[in-house]
C-alpha atoms as a printed R data frame, in Angstrom:
    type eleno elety resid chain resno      x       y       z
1   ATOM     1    CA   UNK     A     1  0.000   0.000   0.000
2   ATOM     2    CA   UNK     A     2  1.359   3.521  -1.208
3   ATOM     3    CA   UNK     A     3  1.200   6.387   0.737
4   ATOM     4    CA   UNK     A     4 -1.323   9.259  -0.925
5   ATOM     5    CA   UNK     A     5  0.711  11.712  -2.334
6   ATOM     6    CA   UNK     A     6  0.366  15.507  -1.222
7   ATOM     7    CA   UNK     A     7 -0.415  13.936   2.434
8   ATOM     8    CA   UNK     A     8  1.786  14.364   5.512
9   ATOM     9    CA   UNK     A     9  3.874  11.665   5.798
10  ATOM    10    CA   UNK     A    10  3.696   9.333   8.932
11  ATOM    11    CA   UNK     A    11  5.996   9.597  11.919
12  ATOM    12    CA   UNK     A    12  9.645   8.007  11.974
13  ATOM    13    CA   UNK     A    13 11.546   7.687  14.760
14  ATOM    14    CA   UNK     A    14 15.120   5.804  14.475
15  ATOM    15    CA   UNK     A    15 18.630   6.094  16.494
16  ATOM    16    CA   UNK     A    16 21.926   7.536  14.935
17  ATOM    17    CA   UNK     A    17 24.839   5.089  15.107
18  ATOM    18    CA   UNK     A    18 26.138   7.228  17.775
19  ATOM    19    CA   UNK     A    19 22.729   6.810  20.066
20  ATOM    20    CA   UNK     A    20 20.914   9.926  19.314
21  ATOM    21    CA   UNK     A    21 17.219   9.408  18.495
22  ATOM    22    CA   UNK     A    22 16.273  11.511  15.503
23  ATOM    23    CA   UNK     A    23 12.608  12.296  14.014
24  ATOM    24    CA   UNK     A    24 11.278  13.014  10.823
25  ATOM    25    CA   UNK     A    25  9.682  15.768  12.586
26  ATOM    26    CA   UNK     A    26 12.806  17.254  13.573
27  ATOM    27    CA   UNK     A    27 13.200  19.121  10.253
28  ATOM    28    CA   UNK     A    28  9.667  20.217  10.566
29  ATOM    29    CA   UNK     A    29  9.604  23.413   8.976
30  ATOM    30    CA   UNK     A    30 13.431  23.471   8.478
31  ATOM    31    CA   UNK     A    31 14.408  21.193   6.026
32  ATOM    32    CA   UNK     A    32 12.873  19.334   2.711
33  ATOM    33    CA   UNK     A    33 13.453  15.657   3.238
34  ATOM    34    CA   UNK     A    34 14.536  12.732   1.311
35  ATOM    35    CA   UNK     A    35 13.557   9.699   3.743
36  ATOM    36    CA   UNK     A    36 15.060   6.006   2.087
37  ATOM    37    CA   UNK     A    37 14.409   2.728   3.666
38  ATOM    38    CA   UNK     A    38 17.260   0.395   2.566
39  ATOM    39    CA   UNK     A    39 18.954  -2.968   3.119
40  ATOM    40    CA   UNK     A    40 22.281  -2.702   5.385
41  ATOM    41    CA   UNK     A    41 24.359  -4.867   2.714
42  ATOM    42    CA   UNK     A    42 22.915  -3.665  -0.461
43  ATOM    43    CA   UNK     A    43 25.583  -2.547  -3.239
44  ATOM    44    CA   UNK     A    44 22.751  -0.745  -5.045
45  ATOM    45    CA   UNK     A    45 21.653   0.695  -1.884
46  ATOM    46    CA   UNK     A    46 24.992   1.915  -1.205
47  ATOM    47    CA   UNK     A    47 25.372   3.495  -4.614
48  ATOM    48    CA   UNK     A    48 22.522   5.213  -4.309
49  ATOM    49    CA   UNK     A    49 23.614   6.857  -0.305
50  ATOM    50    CA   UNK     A    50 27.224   8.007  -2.398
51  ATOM    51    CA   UNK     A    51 25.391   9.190  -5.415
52  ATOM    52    CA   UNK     A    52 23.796  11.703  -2.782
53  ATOM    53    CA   UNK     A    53 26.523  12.496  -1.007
54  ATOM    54    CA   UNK     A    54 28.231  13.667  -4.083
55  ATOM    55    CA   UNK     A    55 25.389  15.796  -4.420
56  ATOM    56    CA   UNK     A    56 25.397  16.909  -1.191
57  ATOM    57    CA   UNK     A    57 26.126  21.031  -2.232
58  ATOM    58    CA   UNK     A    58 22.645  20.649  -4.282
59  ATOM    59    CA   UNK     A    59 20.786  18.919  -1.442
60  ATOM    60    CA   UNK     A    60 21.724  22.166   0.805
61  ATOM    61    CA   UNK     A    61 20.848  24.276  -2.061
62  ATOM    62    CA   UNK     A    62 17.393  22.800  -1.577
63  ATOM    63    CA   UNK     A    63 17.426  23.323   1.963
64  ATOM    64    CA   UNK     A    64 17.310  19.273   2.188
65  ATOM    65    CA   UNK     A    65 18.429  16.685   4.645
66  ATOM    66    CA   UNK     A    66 18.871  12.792   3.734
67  ATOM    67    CA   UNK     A    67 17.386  10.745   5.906
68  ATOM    68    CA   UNK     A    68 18.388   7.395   5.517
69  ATOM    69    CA   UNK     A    69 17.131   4.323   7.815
70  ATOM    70    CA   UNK     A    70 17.841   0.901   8.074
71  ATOM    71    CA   UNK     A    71 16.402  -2.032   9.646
72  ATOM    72    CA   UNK     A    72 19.181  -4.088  10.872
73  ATOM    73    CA   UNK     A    73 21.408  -2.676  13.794
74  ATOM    74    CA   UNK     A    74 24.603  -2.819  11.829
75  ATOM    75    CA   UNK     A    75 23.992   0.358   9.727
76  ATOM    76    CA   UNK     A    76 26.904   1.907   7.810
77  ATOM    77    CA   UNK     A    77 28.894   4.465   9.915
78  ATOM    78    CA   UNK     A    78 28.377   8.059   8.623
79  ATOM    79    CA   UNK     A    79 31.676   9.796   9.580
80  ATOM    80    CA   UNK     A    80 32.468  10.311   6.019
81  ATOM    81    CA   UNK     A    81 29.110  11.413   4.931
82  ATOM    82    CA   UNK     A    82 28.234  15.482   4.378
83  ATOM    83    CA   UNK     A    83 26.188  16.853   7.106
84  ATOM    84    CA   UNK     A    84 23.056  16.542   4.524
85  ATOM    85    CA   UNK     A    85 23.004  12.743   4.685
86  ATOM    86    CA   UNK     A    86 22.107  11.230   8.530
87  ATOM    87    CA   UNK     A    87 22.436   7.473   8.695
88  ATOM    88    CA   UNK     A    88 20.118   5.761  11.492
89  ATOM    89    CA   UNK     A    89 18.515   2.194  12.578
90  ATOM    90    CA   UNK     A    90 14.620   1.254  13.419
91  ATOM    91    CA   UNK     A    91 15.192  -1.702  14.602
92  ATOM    92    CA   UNK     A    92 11.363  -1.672  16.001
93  ATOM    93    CA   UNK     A    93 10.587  -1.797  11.729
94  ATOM    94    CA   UNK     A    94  7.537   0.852  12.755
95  ATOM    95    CA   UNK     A    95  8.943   2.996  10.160
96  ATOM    96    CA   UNK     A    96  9.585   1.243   7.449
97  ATOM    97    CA   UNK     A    97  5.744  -0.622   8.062
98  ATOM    98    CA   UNK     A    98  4.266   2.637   8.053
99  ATOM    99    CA   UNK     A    99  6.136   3.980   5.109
100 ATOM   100    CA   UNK     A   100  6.247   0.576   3.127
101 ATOM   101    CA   UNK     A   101  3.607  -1.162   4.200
102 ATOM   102    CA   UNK     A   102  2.690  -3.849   6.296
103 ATOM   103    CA   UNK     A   103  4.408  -6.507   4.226
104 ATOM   104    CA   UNK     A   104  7.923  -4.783   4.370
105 ATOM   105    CA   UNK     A   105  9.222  -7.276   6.500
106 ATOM   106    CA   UNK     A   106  9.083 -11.277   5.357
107 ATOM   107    CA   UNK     A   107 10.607 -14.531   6.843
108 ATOM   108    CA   UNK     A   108 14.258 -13.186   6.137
109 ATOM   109    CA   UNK     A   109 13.714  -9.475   6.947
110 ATOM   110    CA   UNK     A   110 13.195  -6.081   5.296
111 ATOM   111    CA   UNK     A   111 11.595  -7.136   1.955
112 ATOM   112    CA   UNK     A   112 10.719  -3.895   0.532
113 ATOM   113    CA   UNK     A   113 13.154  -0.121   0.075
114 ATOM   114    CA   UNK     A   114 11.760   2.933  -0.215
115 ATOM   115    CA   UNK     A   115 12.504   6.479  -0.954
116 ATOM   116    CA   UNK     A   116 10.492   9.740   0.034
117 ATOM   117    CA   UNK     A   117 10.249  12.927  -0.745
118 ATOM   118    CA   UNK     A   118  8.631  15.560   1.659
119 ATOM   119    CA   UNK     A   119  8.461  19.343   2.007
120 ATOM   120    CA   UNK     A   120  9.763  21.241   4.878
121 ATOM   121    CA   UNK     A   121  5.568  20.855   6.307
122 ATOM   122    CA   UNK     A   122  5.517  16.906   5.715
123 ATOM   123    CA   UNK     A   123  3.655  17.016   2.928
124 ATOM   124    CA   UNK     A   124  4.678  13.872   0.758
125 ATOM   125    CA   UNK     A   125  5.594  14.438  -3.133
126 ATOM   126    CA   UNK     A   126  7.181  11.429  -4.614
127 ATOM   127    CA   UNK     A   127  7.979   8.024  -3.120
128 ATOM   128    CA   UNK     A   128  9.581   5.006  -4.894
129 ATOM   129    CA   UNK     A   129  8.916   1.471  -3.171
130 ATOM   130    CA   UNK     A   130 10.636  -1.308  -4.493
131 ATOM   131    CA   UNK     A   131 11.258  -5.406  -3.836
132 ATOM   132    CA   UNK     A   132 15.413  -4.338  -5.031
133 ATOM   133    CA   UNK     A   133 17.927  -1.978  -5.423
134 ATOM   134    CA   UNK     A   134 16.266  -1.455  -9.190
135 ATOM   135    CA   UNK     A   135 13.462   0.392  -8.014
136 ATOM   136    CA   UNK     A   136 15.438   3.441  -6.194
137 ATOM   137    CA   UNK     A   137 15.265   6.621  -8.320
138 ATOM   138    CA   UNK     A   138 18.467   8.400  -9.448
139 ATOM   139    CA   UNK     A   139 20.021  11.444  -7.637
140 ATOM   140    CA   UNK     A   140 19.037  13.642 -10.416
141 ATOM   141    CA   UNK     A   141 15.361  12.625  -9.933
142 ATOM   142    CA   UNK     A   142 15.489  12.886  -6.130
143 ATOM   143    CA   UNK     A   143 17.059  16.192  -6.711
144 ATOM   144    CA   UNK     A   144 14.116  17.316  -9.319
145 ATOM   145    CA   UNK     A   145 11.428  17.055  -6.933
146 ATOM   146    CA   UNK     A   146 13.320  19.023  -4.452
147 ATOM   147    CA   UNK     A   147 13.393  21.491  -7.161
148 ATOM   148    CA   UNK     A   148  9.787  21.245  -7.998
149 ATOM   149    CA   UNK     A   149  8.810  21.511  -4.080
150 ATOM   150    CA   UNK     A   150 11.196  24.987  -3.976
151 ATOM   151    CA   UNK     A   151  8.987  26.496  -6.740
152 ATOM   152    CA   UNK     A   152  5.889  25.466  -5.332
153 ATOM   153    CA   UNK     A   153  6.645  26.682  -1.709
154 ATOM   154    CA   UNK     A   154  4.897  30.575  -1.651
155 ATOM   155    CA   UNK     A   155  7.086  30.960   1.309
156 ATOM   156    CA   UNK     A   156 10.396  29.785  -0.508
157 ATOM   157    CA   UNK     A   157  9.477  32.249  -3.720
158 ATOM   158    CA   UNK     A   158  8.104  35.522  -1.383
159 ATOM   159    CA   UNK     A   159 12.283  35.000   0.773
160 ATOM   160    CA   UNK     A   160 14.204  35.055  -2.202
161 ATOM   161    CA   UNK     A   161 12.163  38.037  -3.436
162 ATOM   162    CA   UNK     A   162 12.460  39.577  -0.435
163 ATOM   163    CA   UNK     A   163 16.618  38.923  -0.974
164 ATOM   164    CA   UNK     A   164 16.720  40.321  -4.307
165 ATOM   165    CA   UNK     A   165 17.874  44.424  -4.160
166 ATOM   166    CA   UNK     A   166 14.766  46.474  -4.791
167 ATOM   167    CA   UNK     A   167 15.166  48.885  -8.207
168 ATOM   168    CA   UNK     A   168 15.709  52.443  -7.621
C-alpha cells in the first residue's frame, strides 16, 4: 500500500549510530526531506547513499536533509558522509511498516526499500517502493522534486524576493 501523495507523511523515529534518536519531525519546517528505507548490505543501496553524497552542495541548495534508515542494527557508519546525509537504525521496523507497508518485512527481513520525498511541512511528493535496489530513483530525480517543491513553496518564492535588491 502507497502512501497518498500531497499527504503528511507518517511519523519516523530511528537512532543515529552514535545513540541519538532523531525524528522526521525534527526538520519540521526546516528542512525538505529525502527519507530512504534500505537494506544494510545492499551494493545498489549503497550506490545510491554516495550518489547523494556527491550531491550533497545541491541537497543544501534545496534546503534538504537525507534521511536514511535501516532495519538491521549494523547500519553503515556516517563519519564520512556530508552533514546533509544522517544514517540511522529502526530496529522496532515501525517505520519502514508505516512507510512501506505492512508486508515490508518477510521470513528473512526487510523485503521492501523505499525512498520519500517531503516538504519542509511533511507534505509527501514522490515516493519510490521497491522489492530491489532497481526500483530506487536516481540522484538527479530525487534532486528534481526538491526542485519542484522549492517552486511550489509561496514561502520559498516571497524569501528570495524579499533577498533580491529592490530597483531604484
Amino acid at each position: 500500500m502507497a502512501l497518498a501523495l500531497r499527504q503528511l507523511i507518517p511519523p519516523l523515529t530511528a537512532r543515529t549510530p552514535a545513540g541519538q534518536t532523531v525524528r522526521a519531525w525534527d526538520f519540521k519546517q526546516k528542512k525538505n526531506l529525502i527519507i530512504a528505507f534500505l537494506h544494510t548490505g545492499c551494493r545498489g543501496c549503497q550506490g545510491f547513499i554516495a550518489k547523494l553524497a556527491a550531491r550533497a552542495a545541491e541537497l543544501a541548495e534545496r534546503d534538504a536533509q537525507a534521511l536514511v534508515v535501516f532495519a538491521e542494527p549494523a547500519a553503515p557508519s556516517g563519519e564520512n558522509l556530508p552533514a546533509q546525509i544522517l544514517l540511522a537504525t529502526d530496529m522496532s521496523g515501525r517505520s519502514q511498516r508505516a512507510y512501506l507497508g505492512a508486508e515490508a518485512f518477510g521470513p528473512a527481513g526487510l523485503e521492501r526499500i523505499g525512498v520519500f520525498v517531503a516538504d519542509r511541512y511533511g507534505e509527501l511528493y514522490a515516493q519510490w517502493v521497491a522489492r530491489g535496489d532497481d526500483g530506487l530513483p536516481g540522484a538527479g530525480e530525487v534532486l528534481e522534486w526538491l526542485g519542484q517543491i522549492q517552486v511550489a513553496c509561496e514561502e520559498c518564492g516571497a524569501a528570495s524576493a524579499a533577498a533580491e535588491p529592490a530597483e531604484s
